[in-house]
DRENPA-3360 file (N, C-alpha, C; in nm, 2 decimals, always signed):
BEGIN
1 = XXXXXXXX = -0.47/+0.32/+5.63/-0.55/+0.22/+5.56/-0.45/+0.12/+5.50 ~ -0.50/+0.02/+5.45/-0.44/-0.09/+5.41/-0.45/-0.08/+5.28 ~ -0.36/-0.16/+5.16/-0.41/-0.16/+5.03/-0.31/-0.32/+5.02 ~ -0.37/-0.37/+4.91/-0.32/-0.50/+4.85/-0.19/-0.48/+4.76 ~ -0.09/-0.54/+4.80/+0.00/-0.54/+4.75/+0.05/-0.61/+4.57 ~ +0.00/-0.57/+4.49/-0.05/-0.61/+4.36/+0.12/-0.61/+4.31 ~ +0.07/-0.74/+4.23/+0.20/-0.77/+4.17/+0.18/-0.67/+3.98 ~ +0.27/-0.58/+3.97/+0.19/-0.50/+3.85/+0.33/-0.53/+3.73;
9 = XXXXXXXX = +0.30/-0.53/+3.58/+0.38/-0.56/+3.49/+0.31/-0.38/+3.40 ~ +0.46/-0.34/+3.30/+0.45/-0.31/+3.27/+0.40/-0.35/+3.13 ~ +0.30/-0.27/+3.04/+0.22/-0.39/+2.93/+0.23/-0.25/+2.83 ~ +0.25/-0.32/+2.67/+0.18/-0.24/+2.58/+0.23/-0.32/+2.44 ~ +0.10/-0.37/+2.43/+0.07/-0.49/+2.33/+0.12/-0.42/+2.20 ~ +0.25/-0.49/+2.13/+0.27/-0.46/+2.00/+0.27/-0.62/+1.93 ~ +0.15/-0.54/+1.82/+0.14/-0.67/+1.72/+0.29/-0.68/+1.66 ~ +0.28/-0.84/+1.54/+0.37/-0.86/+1.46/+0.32/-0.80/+1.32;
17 = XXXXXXXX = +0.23/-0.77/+1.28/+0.19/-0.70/+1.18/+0.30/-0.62/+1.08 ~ +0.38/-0.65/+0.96/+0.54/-0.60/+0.93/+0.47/-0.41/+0.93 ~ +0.36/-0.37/+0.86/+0.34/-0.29/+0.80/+0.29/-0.19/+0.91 ~ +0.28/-0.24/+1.06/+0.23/-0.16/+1.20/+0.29/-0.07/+1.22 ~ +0.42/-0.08/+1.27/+0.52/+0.03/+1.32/+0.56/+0.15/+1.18 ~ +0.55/+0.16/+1.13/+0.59/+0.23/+1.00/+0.46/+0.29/+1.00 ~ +0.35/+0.25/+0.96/+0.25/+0.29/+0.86/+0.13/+0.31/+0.98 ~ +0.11/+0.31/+1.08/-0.02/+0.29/+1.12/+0.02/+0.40/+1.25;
25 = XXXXXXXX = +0.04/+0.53/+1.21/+0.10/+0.61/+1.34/-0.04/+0.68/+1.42 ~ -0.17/+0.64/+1.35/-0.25/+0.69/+1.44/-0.28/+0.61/+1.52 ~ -0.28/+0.45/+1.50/-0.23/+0.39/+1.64/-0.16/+0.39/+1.76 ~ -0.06/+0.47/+1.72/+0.12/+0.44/+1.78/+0.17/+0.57/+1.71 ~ +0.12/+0.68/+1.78/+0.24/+0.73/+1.73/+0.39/+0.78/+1.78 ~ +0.45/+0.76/+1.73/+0.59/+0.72/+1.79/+0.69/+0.91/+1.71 ~ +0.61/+0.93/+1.60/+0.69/+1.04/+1.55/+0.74/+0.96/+1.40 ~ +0.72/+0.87/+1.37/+0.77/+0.79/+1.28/+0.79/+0.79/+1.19;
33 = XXXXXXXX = +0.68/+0.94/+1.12/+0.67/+0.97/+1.01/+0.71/+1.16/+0.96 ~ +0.75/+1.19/+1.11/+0.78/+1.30/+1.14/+0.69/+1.39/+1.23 ~ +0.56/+1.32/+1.27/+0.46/+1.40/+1.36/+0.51/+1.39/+1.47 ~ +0.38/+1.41/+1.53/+0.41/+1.47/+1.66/+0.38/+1.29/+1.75 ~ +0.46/+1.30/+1.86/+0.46/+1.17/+1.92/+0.34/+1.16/+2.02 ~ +0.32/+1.04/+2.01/+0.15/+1.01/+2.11/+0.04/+1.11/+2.02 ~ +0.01/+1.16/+1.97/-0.10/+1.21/+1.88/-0.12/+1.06/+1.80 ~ -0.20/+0.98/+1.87/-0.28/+0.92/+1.85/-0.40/+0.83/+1.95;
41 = XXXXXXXX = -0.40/+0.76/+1.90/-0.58/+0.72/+1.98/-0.52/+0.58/+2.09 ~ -0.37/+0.59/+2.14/-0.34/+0.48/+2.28/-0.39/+0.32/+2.22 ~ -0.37/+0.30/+2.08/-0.40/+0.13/+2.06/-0.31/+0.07/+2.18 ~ -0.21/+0.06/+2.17/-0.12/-0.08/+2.24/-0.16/-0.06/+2.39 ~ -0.22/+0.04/+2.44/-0.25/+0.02/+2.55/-0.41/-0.02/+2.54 ~ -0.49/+0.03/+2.45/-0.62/-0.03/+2.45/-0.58/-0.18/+2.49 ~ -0.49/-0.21/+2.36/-0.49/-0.38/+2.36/-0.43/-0.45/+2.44 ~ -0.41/-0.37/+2.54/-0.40/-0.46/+2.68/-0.48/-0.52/+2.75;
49 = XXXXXXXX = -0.61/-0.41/+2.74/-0.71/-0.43/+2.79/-0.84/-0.56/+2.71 ~ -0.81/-0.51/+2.57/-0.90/-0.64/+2.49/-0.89/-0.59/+2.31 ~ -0.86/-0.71/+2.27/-0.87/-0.69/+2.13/-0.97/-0.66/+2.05 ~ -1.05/-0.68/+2.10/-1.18/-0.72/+2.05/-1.23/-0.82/+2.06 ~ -1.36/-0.85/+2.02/-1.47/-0.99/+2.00/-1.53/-1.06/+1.86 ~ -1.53/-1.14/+1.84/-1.61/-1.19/+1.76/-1.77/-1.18/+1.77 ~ -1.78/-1.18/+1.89/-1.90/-1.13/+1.91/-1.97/-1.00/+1.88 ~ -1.85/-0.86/+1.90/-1.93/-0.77/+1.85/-1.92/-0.76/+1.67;
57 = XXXXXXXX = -2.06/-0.71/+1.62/-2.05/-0.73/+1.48/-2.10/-0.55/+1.45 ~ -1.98/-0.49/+1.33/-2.01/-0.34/+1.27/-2.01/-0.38/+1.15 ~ -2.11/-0.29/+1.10/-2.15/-0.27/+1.02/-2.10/-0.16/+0.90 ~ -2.01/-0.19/+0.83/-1.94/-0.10/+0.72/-2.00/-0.08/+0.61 ~ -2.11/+0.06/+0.61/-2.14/+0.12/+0.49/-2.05/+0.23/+0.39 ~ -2.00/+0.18/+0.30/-1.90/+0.21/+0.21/-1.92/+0.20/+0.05 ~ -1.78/+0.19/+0.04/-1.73/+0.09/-0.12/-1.75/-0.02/-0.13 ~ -1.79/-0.13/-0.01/-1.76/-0.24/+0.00/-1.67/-0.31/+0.05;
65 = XXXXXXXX = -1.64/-0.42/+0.03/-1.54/-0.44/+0.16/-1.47/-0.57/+0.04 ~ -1.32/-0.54/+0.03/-1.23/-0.68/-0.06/-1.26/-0.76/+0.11 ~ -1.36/-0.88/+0.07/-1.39/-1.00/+0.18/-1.36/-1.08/+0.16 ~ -1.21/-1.13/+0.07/-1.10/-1.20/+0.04/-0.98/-1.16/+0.07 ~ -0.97/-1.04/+0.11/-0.88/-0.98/+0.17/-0.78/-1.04/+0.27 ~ -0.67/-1.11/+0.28/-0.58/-1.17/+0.38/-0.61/-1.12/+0.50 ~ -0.62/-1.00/+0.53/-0.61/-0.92/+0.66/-0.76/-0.89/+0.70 ~ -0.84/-0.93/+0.63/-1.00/-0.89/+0.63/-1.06/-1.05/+0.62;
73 = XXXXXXXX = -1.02/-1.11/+0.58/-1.13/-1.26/+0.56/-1.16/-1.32/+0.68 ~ -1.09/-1.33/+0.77/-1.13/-1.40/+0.91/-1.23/-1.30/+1.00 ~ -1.26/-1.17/+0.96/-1.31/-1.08/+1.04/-1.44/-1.04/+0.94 ~ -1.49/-1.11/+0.84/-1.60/-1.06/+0.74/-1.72/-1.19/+0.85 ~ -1.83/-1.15/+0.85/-1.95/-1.17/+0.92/-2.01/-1.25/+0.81 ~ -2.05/-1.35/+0.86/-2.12/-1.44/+0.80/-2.26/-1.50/+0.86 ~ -2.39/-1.47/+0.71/-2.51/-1.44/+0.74/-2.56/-1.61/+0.75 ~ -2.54/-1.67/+0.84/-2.59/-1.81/+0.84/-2.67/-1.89/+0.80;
81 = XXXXXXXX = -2.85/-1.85/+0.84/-2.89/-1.90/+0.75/-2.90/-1.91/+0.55 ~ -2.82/-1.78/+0.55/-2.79/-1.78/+0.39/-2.68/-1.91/+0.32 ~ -2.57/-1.89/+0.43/-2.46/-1.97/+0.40/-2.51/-2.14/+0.39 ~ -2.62/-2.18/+0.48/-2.63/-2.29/+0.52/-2.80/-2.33/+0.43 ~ -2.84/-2.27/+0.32/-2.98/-2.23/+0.27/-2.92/-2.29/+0.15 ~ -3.01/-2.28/+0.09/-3.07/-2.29/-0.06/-3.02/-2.18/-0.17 ~ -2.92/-2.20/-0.28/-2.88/-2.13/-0.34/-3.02/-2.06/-0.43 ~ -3.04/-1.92/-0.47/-3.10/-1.87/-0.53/-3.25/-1.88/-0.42;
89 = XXXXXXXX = -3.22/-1.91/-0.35/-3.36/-1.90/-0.19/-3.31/-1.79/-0.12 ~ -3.43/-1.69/-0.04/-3.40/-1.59/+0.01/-3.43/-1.69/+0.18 ~ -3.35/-1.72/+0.23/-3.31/-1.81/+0.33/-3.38/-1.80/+0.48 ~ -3.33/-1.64/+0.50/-3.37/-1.56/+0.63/-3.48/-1.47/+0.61 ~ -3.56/-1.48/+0.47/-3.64/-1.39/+0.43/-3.64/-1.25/+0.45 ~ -3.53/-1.18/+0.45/-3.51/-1.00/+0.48/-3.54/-0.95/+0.33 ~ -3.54/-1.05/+0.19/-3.60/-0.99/+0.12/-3.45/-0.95/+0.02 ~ -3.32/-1.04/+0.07/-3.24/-1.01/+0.02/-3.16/-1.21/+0.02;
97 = XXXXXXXX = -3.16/-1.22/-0.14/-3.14/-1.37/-0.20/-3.00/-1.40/-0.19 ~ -2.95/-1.44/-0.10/-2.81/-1.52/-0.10/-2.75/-1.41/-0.02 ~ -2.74/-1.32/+0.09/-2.66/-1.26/+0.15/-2.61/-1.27/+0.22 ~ -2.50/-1.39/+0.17/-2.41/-1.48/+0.28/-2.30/-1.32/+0.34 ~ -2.23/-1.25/+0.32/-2.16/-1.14/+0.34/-2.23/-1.02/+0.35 ~ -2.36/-1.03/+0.36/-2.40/-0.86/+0.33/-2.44/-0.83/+0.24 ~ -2.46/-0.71/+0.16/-2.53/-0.64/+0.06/-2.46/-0.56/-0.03 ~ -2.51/-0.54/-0.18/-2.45/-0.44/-0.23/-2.59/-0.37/-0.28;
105 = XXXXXXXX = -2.56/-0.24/-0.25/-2.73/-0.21/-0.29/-2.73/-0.09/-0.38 ~ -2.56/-0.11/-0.46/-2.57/-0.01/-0.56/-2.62/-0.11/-0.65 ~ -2.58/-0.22/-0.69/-2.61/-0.33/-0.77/-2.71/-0.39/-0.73 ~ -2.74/-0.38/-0.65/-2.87/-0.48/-0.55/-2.86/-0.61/-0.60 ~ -2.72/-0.66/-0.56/-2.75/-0.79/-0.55/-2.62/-0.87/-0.48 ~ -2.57/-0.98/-0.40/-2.54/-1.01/-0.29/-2.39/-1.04/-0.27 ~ -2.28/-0.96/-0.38/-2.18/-0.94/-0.39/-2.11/-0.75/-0.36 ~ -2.11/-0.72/-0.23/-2.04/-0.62/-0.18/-1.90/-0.60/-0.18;
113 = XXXXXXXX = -1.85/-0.65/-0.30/-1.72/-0.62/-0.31/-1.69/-0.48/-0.37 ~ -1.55/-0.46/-0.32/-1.52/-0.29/-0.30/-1.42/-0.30/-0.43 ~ -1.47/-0.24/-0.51/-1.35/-0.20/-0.67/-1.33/-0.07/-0.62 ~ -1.35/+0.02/-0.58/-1.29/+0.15/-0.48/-1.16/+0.14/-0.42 ~ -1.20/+0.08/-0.36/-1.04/+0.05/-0.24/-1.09/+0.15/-0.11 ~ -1.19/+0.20/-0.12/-1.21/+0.29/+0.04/-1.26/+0.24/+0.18 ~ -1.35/+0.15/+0.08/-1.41/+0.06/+0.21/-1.34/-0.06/+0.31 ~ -1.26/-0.11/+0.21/-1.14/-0.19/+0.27/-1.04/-0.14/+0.34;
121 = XXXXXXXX = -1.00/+0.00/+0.28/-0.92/+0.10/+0.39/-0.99/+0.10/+0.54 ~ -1.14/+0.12/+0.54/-1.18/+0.17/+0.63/-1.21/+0.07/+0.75 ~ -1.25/-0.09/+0.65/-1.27/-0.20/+0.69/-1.15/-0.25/+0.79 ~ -1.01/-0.21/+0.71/-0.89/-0.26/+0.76/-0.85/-0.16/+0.94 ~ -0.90/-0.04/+0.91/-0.91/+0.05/+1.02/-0.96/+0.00/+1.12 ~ -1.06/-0.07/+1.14/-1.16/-0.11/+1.23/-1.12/-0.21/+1.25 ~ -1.13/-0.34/+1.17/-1.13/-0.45/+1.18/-0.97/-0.57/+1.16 ~ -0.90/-0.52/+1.05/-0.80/-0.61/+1.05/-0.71/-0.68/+1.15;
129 = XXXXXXXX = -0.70/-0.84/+1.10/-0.69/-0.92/+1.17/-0.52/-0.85/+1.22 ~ -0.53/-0.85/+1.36/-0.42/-0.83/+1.41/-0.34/-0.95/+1.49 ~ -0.18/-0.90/+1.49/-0.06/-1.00/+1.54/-0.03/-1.08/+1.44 ~ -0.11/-1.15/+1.34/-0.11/-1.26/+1.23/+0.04/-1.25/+1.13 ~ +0.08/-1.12/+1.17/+0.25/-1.16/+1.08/+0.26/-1.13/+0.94 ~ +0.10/-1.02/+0.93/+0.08/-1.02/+0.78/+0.02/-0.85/+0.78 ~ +0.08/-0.79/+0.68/-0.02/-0.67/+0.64/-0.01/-0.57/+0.76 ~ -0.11/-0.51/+0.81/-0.17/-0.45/+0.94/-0.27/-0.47/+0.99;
137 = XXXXXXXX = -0.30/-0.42/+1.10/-0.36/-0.48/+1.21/-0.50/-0.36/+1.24 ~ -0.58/-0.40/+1.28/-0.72/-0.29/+1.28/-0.71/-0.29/+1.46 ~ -0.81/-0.20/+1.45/-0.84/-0.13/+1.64/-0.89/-0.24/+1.71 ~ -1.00/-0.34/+1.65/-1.02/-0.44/+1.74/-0.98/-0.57/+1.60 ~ -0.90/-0.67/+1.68/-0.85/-0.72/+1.62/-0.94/-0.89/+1.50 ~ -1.05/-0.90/+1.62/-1.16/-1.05/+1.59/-1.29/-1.00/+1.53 ~ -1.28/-0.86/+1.55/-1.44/-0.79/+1.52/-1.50/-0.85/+1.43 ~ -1.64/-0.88/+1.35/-1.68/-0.87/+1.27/-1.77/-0.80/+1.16;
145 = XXXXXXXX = -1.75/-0.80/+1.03/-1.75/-0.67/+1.02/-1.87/-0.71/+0.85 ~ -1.96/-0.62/+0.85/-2.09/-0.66/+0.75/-2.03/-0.56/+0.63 ~ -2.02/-0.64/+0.52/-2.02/-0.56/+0.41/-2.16/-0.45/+0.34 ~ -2.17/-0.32/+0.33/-2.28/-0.25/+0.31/-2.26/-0.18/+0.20 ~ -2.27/-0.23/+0.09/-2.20/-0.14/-0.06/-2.27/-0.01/-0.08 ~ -2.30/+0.11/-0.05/-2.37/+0.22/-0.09/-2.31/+0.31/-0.16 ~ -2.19/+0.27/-0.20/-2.12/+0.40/-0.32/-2.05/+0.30/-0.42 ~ -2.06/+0.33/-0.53/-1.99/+0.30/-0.65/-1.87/+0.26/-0.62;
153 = XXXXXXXX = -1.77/+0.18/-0.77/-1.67/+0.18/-0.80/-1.58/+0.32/-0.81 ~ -1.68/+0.42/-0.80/-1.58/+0.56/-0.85/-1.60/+0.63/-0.70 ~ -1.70/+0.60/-0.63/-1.69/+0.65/-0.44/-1.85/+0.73/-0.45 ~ -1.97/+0.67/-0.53/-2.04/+0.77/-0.55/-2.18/+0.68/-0.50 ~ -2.29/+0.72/-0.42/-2.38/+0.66/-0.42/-2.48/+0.76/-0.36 ~ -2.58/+0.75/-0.35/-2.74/+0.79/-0.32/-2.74/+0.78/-0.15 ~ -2.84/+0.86/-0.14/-2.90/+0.88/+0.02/-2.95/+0.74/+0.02 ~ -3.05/+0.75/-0.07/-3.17/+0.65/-0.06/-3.08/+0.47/-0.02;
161 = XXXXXXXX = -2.97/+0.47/-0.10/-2.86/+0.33/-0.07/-2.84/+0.34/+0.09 ~ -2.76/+0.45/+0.10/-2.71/+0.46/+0.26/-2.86/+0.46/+0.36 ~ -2.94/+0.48/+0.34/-3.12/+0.39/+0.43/-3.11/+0.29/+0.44 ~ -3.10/+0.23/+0.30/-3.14/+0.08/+0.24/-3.04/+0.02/+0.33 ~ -2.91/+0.04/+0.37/-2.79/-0.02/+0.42/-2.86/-0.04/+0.60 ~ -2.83/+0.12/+0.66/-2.89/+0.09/+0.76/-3.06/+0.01/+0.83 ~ -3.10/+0.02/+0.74/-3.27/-0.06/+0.73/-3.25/-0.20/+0.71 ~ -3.11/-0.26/+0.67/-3.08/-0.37/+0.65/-3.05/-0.41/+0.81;
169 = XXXXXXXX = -2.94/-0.33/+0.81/-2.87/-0.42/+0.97/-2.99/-0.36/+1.08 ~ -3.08/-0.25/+1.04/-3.23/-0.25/+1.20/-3.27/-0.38/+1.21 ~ -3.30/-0.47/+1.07/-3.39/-0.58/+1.05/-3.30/-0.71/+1.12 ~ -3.14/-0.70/+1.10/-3.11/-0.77/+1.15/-3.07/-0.80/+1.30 ~ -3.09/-0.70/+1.33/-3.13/-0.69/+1.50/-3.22/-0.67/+1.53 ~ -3.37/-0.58/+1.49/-3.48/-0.65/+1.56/-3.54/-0.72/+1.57 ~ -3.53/-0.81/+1.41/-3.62/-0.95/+1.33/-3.55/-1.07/+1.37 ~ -3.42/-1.04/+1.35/-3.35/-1.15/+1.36/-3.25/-1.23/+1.46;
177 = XXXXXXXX = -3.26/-1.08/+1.58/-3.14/-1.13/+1.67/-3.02/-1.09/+1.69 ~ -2.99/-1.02/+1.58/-2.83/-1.05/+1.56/-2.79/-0.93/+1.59 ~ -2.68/-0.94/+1.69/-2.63/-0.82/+1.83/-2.53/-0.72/+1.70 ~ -2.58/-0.67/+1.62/-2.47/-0.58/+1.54/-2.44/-0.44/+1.60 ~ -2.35/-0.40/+1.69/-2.34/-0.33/+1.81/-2.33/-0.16/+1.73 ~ -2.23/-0.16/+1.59/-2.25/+0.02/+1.56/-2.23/-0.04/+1.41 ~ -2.26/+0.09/+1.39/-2.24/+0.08/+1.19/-2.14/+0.19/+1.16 ~ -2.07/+0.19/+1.09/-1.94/+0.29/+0.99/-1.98/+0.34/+0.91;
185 = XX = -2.03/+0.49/+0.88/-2.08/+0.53/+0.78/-1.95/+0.64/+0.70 ~ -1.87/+0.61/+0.67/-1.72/+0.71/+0.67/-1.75/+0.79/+0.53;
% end
């Protein structure tokens, strides 16, 4: 038989990220921190394949998400007709007033910031802007990512919040369209 004679490069995408090689061994692990080498989940070869999309949008039910975050701001999901609406108008009518970023439904009201610090951990896991020369780098690098506040500043919230969270992003894919592909419930 015949086969095509393929021109093949050896590939395995390492961001510039200062804080990657050191700190992020479940990406990469190299032994770095004393574990065991390759006991981890093959990033730099995933990212050969693709960084991710802008297109796909997760959904982070948490602490909330720091959505000023240097390594997080380019990758925070933005609810359009809110952003482009009428301040104090419920825009897209889901019944939630100004939720340009998402939800906070311990507070119920349209600031999902994380005074925890878990959800931004988890945010940064998933999603942080990768190669940018800053911080660390998340699994898909362009993702974007919905802030879903269901636990406190101390890590504590209700069943009934974590519903309200997912009941949020059903509405916004079956009412509204919007391709939000999985949700993070950590």
């Amino acid at each position: 038989f015949a086969e095509p004679n393929y021109i093949v490069h050896a590939l395995a995408t390492t961001p510039n990220d200062p804080l990657y090689a050191a700190n992020l061994w479940g990406l990469n692990n190299t032994g770095q921190t004393g574990g065991t080498a390759d006991a981890d989940i093959d990033a730099p070869e995933a990212w050969d394949a693709t960084k991710g999309s802008n297109n796909t949008i997760v959904g982070i039910i948490d602490t909330g998400i720091d959505w000023v975050h240097p390594d997080l701001a380019a990758n925070i999901w933005t609810n359009t007709p809110e952003l482009n609406g009428v301040d104090g108008v419920d825009d897209d009518g889901n019944g939630k007033v100004d939720d340009v970023r998402g939800w906070d439904f311990v507070n119920e009201d349209n600031d999902p910031d994380d005074g925890d610090g878990h959800g931004t951990h988890v945010a940064g896991t998933v999603g942080a802007v990768g190669n940018n020369g800053a911080g660390v780098t998340g699994v898909a690098w362009t993702v974007k990512m919905i802030p879903l506040k269901t636990l406190d500043d101390e890590g504590s919230g209700t069943t009934l919040d974590a519903i309200e969270a997912i009941n949020y992003v059903t509405d916004l894919v079956v009412n509204r369209g919007i391709a939000v592909k999985l949700i993070n419930n950590s």
